[in-house]
C-alpha positions in Angstrom: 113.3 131.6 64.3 110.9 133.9 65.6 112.5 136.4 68.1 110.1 137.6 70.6 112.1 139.5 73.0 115.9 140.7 72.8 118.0 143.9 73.8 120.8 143.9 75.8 121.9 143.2 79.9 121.9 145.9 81.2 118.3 147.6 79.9 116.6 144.4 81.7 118.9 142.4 84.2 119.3 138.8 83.9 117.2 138.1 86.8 114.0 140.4 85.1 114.6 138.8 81.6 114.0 135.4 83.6 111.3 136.8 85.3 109.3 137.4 81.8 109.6 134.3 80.6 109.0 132.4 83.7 105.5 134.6 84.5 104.8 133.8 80.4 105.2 130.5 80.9 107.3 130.8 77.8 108.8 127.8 75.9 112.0 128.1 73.8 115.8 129.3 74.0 117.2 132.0 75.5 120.3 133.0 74.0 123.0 135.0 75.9 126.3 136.9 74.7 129.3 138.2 76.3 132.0 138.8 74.3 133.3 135.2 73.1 130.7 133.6 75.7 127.4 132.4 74.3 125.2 130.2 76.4 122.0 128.9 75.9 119.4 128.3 77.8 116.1 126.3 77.4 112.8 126.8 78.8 109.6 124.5 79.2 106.4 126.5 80.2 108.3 129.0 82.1 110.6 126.0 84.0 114.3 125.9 83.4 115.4 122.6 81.8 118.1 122.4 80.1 121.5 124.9 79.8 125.1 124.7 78.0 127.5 127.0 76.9 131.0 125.9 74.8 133.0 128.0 77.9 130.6 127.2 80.7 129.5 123.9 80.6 131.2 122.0 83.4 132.2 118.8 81.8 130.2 116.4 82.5 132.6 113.2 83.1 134.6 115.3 85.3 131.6 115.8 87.7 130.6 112.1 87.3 134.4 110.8 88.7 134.8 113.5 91.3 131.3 112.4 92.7 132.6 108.6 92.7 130.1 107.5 90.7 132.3 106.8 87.3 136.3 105.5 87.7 139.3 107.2 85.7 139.1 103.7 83.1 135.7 104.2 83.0 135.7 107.5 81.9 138.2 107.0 79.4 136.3 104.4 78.4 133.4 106.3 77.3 135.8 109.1 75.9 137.1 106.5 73.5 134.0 105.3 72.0 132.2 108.7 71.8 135.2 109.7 69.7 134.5 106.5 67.4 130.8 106.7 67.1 130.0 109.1 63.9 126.7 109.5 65.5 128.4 111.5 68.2 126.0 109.9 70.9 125.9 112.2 73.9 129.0 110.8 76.8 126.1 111.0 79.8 124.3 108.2 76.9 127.3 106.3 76.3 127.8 105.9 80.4 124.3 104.8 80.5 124.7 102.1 78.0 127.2 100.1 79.1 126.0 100.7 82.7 128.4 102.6 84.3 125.7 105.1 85.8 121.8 105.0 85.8 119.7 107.7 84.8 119.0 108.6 88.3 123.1 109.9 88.2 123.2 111.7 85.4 119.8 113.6 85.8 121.6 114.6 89.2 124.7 115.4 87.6 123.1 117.5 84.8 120.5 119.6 86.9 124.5 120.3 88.5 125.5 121.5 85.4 122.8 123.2 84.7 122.8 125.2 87.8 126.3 126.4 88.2 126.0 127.6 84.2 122.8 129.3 85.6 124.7 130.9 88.7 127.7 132.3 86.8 125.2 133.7 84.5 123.7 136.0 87.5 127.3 137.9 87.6 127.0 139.1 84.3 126.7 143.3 83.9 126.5 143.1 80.1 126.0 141.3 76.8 123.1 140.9 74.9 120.1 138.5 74.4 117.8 137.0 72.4 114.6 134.5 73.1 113.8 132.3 70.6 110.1 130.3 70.9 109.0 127.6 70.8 112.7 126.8 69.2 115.2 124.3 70.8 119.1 124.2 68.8 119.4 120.2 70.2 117.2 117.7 71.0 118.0 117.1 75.2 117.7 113.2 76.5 118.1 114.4 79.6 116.4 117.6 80.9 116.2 118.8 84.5 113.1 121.2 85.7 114.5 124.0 87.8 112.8 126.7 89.3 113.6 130.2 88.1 112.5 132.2 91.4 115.1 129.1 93.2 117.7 129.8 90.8 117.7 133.1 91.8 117.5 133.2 95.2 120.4 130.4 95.2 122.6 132.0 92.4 122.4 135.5 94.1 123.4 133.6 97.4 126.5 132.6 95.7 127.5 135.8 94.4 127.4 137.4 97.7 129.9 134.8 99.0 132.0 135.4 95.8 132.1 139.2 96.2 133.0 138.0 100.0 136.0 135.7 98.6 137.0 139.1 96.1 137.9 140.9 99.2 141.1 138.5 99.6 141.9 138.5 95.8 142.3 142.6 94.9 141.6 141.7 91.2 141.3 138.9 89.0 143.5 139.9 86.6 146.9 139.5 88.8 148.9 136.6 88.2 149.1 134.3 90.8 152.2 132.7 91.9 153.2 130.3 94.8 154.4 132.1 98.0 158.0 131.6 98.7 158.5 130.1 102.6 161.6 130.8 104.7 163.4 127.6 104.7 163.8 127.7 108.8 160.2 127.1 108.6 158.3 123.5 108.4 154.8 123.4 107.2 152.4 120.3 107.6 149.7 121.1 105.1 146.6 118.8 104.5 145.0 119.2 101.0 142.2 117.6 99.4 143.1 116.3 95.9 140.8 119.1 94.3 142.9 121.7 95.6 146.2 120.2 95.3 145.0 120.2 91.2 143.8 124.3 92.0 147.8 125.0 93.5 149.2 123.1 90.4 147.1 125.9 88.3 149.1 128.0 89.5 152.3 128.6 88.0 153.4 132.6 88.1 151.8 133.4 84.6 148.1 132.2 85.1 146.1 135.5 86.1 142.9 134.5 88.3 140.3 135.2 86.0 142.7 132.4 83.9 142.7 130.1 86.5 139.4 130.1 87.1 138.8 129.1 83.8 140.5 126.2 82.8 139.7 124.5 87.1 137.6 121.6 87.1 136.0 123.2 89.6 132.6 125.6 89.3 133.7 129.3 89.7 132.8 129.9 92.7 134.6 126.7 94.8 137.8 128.0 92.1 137.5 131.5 94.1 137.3 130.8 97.4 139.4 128.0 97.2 141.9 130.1 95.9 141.0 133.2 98.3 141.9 130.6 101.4 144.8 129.8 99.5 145.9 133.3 99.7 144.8 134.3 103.0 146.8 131.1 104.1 150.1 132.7 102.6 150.4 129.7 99.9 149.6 131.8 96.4 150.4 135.2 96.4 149.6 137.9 93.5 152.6 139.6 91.6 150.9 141.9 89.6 149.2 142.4 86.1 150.4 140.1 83.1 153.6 142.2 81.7 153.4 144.3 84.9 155.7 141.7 86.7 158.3 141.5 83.4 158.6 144.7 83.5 159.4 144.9 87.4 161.8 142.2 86.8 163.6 144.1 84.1 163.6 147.0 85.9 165.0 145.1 89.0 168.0 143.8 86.6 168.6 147.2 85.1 168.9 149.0 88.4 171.2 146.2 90.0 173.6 146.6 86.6 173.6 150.5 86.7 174.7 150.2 90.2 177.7 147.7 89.6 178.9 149.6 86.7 178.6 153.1 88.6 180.7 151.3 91.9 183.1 150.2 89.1 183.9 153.5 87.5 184.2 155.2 91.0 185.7 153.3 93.5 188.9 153.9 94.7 191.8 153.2 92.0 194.4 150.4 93.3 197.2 151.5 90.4 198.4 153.9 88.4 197.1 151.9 85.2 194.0 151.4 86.7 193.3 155.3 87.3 194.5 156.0 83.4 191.8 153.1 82.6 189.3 154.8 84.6 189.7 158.2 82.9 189.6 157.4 79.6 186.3 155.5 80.3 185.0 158.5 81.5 186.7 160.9 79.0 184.3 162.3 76.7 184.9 161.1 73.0 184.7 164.3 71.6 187.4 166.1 74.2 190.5 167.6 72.2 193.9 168.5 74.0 195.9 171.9 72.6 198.7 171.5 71.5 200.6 173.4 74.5 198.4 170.4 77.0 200.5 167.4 74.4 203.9 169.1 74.5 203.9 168.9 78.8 202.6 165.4 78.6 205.2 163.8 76.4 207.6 165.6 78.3 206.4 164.2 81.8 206.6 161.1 79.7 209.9 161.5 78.6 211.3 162.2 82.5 
């Protein structure tokens, strides 16, 4: 492939890197890098129209049932015979053929897709890139034709009410955890079913950034759903991952060294117990004279 423009996020921001292929009216892949995150994104004289990433990619079947357009069967339907087919036909395909959807459907769905992957991708402060011309790594059935000055304006829209949502969650690496309630009090909560499936997410070893991840839901419904959740007292954070053990240890540590201190000096209810006591705090290494052992066997003997 011939490689026409790469460096890394940071010398040229996403939005500029865009910018110069959308004003070239450039046609091929852009590749992105972040860490373990490599999405790809396909231009068409400059247009945006086509986008997937093996973390990133909101699944596609998932989108279609939430939108009511598919059922649960026929979904799993679809599932089924994708896995059989050696061919490995596309899921939006297999919909089409046995008529679940139209193309009208998934062309909506997938210009979805396309532009959440796009709007997460605005967030990103680092990572490196590569453009590839006139190159495509799959041939797309279905492509979408998006603006890249829209995308932009919309995806830098969103961010700004993300960084908004951030202000309720300190940082996205705390664990979440659900918020104790006093049991004098009776609540009468009201959730959709996409955010009763956010609360069962969380489970008091999920950080956010974690969370986030594995929701059905793009990023940035996951954050400020979960933000409301918080500033509604129903999630609450309890600290780093390993923070919170520790905290608990210490907790249990504290609470023993207490009981055992109480033991050794509370006030003794009988002679035995007092003798007990003081050899438990005798040093090991103490050593009587010889004069100290003749008066105690003879208080002994009397």
């Amino acid at each position: 492939m011939e490689q026409v423009l790469q460096g890394n996020v940071g010398q040229f921001t996403l939005p500029e890197i865009f910018q110069l292929i959308a004003n070239g009216r450039k046609t091929g892949t852009l590749g992105i890098q972040k860490d373990d995150d490599i999405v790809m994104i396909y231009f068409e004289k400059g247009q945006i129209i086509y986008g997937y990433g093996p973390r990133k990619t909101y699944h596609l079947g998932q989108l279609l049932k939430e939108r009511g357009l598919i059922s649960s069967d026929q979904l799993d339907d679809a599932v089924a015979t994708q896995s059989k087919k050696a061919s490995s036909k596309r899921l939006g395909q297999i919909l089409m053929e046995k008529q679940y959807i139209d193309r009208a459907d998934l062309e909506d769905v997938v210009r979805s897709q396309v532009e959440e992957l796009i709007y997460s991708l605005l967030a990103w402060n680092g990572g490196t890139f590569k453009f590839y011309e006139n190159q495509y790594p799959t041939q797309e059935e279905i492509t979408v034709n998006i603006s890249v000055e829209n995308a932009i304006l919309e995806g830098y829209r969103r961010i700004d009410e993300i960084n908004r949502a951030r202000e309720a969650l300190s940082d996205f690496e705390q664990v979440l955890t659900i918020a104790p309630t006093p049991i004098e009090r009776k609540t009468d909560l009201s959730f959709q079913s996409d955010e009763w499936n956010l609360l069962a997410l969380v489970n008091g070893h999920r950080t956010i950034n974690e969370i986030i991840e594995i929701s059905n839901l793009p990023q940035m419904e996951t954050v400020q759903k979960l933000a409301a959740l918080k500033l509604a007292g129903l999630v609450t954070e309890t600290g780093k991952r390993g923070e919170e053990e520790t905290d608990r240890l210490s907790v249990m540590i504290d609470r023993v060294s207490r009981l055992f201190d109480e033991y050794l000096h509370r006030r003794p209810e009988s002679t035995n117990e007092k003798t007990t006591i003081q050899k438990l705090t005798t040093p090991t290494n103490s050593r009587l004279t010889d004069e100290q052992l003749s008066v105690i066997n003879s208080e002994e003997d009397n």
